[in-house]
SEVEX-806722 format. One record per residue: residue in one letter; z, x, y of N, C-alpha, C in turn. Coordinates in steps of 0.02 Angstrom, whole numbers, plus 50000, padded with zeros to 5 digits. Layout:
aZXYZXYZXY;...
END
This chain:
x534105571956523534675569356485534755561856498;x534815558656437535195549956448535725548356487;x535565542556501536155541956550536655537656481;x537285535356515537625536156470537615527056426;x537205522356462537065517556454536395515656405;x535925522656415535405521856377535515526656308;x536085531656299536425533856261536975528656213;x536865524456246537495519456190537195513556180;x536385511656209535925506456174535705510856129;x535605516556100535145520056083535745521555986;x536245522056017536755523456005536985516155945;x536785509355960536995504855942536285501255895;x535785502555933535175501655874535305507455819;x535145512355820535295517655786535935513055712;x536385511955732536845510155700536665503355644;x536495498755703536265490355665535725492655629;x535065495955650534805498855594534865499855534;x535655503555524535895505555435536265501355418;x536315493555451536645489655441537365486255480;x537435490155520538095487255549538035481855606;x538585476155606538215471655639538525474855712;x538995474855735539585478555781539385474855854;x539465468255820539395461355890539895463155908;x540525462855879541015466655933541155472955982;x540965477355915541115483455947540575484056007;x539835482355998539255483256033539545479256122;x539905473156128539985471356169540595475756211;x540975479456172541745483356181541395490056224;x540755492256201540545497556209540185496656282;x539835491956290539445490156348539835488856398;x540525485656386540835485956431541355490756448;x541375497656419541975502556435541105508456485;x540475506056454540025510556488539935507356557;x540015501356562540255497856648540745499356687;x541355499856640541825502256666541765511156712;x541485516056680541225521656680540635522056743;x540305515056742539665515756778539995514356875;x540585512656855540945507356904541475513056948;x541535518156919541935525156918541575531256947;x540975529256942540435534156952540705540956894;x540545538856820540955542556773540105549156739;x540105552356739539495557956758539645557056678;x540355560756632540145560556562540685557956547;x540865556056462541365554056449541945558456424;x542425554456469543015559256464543475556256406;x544195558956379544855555956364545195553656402;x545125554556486545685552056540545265543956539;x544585544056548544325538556561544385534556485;x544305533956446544245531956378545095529056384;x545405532556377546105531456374546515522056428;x546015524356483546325519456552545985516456557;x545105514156496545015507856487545245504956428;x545375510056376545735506756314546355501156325;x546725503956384547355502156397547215497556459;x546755496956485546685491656541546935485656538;x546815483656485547345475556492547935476556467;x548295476656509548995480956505549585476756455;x549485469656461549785464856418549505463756337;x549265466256331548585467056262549215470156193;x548995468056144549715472156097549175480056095;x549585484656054549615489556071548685492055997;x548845487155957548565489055894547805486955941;x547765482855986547055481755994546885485856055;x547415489656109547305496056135546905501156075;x547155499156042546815507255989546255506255956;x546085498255940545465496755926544955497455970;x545245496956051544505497056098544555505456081;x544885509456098545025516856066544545518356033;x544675516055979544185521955917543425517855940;x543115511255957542645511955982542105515556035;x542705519956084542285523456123542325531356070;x543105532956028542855536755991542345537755965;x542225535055914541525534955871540965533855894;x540975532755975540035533256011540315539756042;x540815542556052541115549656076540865555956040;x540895554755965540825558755922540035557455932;x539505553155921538875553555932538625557856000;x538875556156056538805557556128538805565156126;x539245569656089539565574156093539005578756065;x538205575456024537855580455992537205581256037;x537405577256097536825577256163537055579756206;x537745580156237538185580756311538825585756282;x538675590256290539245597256280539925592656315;x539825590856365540425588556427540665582956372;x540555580556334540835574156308541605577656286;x542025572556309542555573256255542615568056213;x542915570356145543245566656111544035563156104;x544065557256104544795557456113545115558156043;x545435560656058546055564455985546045557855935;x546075558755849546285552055826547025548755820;x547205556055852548115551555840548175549355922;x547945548855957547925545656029547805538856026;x548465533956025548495528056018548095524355956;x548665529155892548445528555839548645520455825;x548185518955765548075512155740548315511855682;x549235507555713549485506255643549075500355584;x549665497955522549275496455474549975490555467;x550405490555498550955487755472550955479355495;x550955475855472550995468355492551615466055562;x551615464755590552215461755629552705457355578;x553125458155579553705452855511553915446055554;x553755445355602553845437655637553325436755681;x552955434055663552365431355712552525424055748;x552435423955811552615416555847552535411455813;x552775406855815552465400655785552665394755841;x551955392855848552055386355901552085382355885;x552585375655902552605367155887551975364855919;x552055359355863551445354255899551485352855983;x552105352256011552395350456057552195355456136;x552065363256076552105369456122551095369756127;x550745368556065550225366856090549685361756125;x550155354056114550025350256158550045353556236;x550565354956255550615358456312550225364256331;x550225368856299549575374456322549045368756342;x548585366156294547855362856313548045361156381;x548775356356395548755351656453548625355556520;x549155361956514549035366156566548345368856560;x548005371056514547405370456516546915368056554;x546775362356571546415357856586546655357756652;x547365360056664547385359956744547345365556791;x546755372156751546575377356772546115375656850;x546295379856895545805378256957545065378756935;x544745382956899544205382256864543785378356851;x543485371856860543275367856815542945371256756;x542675375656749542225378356699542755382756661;x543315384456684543775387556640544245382956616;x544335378456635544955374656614544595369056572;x544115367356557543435365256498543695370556434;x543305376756477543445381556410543895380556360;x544635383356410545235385856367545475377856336;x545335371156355545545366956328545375367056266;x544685366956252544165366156180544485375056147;x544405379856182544415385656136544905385556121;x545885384756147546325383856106546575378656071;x546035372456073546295368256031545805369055969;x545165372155982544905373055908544965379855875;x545595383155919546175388455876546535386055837;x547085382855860547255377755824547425375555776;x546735371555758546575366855708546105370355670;x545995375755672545495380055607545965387955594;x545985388955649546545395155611546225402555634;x545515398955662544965407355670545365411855722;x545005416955689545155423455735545165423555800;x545525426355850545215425155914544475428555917;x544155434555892543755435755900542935431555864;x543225430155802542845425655806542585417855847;x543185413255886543075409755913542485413355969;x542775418755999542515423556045541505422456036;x541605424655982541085426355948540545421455918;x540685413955922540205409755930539705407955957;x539045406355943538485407755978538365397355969;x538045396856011537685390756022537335386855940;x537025390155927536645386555871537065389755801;x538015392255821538125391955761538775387955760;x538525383055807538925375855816538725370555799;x538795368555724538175363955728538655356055732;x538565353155790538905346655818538835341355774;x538035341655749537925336155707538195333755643;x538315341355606538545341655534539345341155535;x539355345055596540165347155593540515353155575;x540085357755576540275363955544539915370855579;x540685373255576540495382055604540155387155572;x539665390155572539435395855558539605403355583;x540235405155530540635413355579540265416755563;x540055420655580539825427155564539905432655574;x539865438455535540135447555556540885444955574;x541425443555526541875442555521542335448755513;x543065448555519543495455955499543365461055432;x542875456255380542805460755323542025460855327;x541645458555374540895459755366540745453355314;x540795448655321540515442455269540505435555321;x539935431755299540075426655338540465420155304;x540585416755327540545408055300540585403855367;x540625396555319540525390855355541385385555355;x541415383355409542095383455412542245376455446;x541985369455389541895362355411542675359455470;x542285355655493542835352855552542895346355551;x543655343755573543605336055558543315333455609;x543195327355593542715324455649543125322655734;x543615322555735543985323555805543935328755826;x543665334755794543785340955802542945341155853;x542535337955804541865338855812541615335555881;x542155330955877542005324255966542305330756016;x542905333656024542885337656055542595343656083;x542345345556043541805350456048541245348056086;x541075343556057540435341856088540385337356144;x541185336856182541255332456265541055340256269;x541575344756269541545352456300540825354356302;x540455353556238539785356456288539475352656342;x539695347056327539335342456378539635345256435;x540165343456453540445347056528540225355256534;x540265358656487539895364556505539215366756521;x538895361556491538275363456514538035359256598;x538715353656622538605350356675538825356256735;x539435360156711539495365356755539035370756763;x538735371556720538545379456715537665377856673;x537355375856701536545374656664536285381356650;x536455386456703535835392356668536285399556656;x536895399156598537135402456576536925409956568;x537325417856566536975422456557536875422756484;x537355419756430537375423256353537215415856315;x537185417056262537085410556215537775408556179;x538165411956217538975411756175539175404056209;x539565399956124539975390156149540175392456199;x540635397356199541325396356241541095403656331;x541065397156361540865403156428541665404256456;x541625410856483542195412356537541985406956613;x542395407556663542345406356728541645405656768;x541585412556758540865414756752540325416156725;x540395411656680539565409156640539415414856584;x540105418156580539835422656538540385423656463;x540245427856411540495425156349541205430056374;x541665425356340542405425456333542655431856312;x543095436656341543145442656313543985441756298;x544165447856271544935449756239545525449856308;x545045452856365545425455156428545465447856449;x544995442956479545135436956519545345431956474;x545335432356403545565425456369546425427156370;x546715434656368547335433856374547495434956422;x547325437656463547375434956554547665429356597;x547185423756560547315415856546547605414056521;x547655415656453548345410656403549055413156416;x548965420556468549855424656482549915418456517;x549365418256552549635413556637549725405956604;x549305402856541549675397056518550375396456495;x550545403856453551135402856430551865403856484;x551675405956526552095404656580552235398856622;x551585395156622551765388456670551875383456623;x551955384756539552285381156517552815382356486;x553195387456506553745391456495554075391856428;x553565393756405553385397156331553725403956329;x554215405656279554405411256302554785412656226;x555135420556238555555421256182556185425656199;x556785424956133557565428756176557065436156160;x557585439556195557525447256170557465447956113;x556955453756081556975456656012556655452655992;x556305445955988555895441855960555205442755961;x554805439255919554265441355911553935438555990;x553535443856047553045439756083552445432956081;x552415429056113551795423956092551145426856126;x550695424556076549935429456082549615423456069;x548785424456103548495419656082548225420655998;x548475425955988548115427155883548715423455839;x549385421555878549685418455837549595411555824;x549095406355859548855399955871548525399955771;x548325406055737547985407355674548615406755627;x549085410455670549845410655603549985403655611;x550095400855657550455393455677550005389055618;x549455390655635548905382555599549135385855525;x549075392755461549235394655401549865393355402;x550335393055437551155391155406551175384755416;x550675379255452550765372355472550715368755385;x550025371855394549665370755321550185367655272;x550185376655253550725377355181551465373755183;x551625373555246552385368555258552105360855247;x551615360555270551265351455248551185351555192;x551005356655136550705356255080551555355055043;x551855358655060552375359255027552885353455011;x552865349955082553315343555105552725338355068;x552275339555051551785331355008551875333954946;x552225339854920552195341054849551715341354810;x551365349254848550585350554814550655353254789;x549935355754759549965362554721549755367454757;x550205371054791550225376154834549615382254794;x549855383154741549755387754686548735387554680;x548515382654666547855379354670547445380454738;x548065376954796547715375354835547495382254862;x548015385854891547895394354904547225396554910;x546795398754880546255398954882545825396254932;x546035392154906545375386154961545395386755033;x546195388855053546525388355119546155398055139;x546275400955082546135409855091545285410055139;x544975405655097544225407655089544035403055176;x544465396955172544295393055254544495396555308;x545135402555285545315406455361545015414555346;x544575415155313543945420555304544545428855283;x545175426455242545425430755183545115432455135;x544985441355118544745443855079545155441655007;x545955438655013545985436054952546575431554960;x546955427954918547615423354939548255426654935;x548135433454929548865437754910548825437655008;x548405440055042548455440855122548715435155144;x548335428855123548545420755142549575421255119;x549535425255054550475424455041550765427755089;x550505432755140550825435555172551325431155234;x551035425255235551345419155268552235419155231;x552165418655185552865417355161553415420455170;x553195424355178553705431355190553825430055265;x553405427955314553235430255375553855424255405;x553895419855364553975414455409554605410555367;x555295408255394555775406955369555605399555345;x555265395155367555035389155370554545387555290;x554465391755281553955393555232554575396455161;x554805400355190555535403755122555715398055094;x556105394655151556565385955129556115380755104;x555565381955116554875374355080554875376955004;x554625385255000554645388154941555225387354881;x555825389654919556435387654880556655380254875;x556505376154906556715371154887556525367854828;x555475370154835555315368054774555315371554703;x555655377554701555775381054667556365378954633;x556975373654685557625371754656557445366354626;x557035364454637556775355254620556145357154548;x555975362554551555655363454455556085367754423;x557035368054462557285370454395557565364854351;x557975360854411558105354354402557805349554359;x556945350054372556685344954313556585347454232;x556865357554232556725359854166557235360354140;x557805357454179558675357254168558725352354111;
END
């Protein structure tokens, strides 16, 4: 019988084979079978599945259930080799669908400050990192997992432009950067490659330890930034996450667009397709989300009744 490591390489070619790219999931998987290997875990259980899903205990709850159904669905494979497999239930830290209705939104003021504390990580090789990775959150809007998910040669320094790939809907694009954006980046590799010359992964952005940036240590880090810059919220308010650094840069946008008196309407699109939206009705979901955004909307809504008055 496989062990349970050569059962979930076997498990993951099998898969990319019929097409799936599952850079994420494939890395989610390798590391809940470490976790297991680290346990001395003989087969896979629901007690174990469950208390690595939930291991980063500060994590929101929707991406508990995403590491979830990943050991599910190699569970359900596992299960036609290893009688002992369990499956974990699908309503076991089921995966809602519902949007959060206030997502953080940080001032310029609040992300100046993250980077700063940043940079004053004991780390040298981490406090490099998180400077460049949350400031080129930021200023593009990407996913955390995609930042995550950057590989070396799909940085291209010279041109200026990102290459995402295996994105939330399975599509790639290219996702140009201004040129301040591009000088930064490319001190950061320089200092990264002065710390760290013989890296384990080909991933921009290394952890501490030379290795690519995961979901558990990047919010690990940014809890512990948002605390020493006492970033915080009253009761009942929405928590700050590092995925809201994506809402902050789409409501920055559309509030700039709004205050220069654009064409919101036009521009939409263009803004949908640069933050890798399957369409601009998701990009409208900003409006609703965000009071800052209602009052830009209505104002210019009072100001084209006025000129048809």
């Amino acid at each position: 019988m496989s062990t349970m490591r050569e059962a979930a390489e076997e498990y993951l070619a099998m898969r990319r084979g019929l097409g799936y790219k599952l850079r994420q999931e494939g890395r989610m998987l390798r590391q809940f079978v470490a976790f297991g290997e680290g346990h001395g875990l003989e087969h896979l259980t629901i007690e174990a599945a469950l208390e690595w899903a939930t291991s980063p205990s500060e994590a929101d709850p929707s991406w508990w259930a995403k590491r979830l159904t990943v050991v599910r669905v190699f569970a359900r494979h596992m299960a036609t080799m290893d009688t002992r497999t369990e499956v974990p239930p699908a309503d076991l830290l089921p995966r809602g669908h519902q949007r959060p209705t206030t997502p953080y939104l940080y001032s310029p003021e609040q992300i100046t400050a993250l980077v700063g504390e940043a940079g004053a990580l004991t780390s040298p090789l981490r406090a490099a990192t998180f400077t460049a990775f949350i400031g080129l959150m930021a200023v593009t809007g990407l996913r955390t997992g995609e930042a995550m998910g950057l590989d070396r040669d799909e940085v291209d320094l010279a041109e200026g432009v990102l290459l995402v790939q295996g994105t939330k809907f399975g599509k790639s694009r290219l996702v140009p950067l201004h040129p301040s954006t591009t000088d930064q980046l490319r001190s950061y590799a320089r200092r990264r490659d002065e710390l760290c010359s013989r890296p384990s992964t080909l991933a921009f952005f290394l952890s501490g330890a030379g290795t690519r940036l995961t979901h558990t240590n990047a919010s690990k880090t940014f809890n512990r930034l948002l605390r020493a810059t006492g970033i915080c919220t009253l009761l009942g308010a929405a928590k700050p996450r590092l995925y809201d650094l994506r809402h902050s840069f789409a409501v920055a946008t559309l509030v700039t667009w709004y205050s220069q008196d654009a064409d919101v309407t036009h521009l939409l699109p263009a803004l949908s397709t640069y933050m890798g939206h399957i369409s601009p009705a998701t990009t409208y979901w900003y409006l609703h989300a965000c009071p800052q955004l209602i009052a830009a909307a209505a104002t210019r809504l009072e100001e084209v009744w006025k000129e048809s008055a």
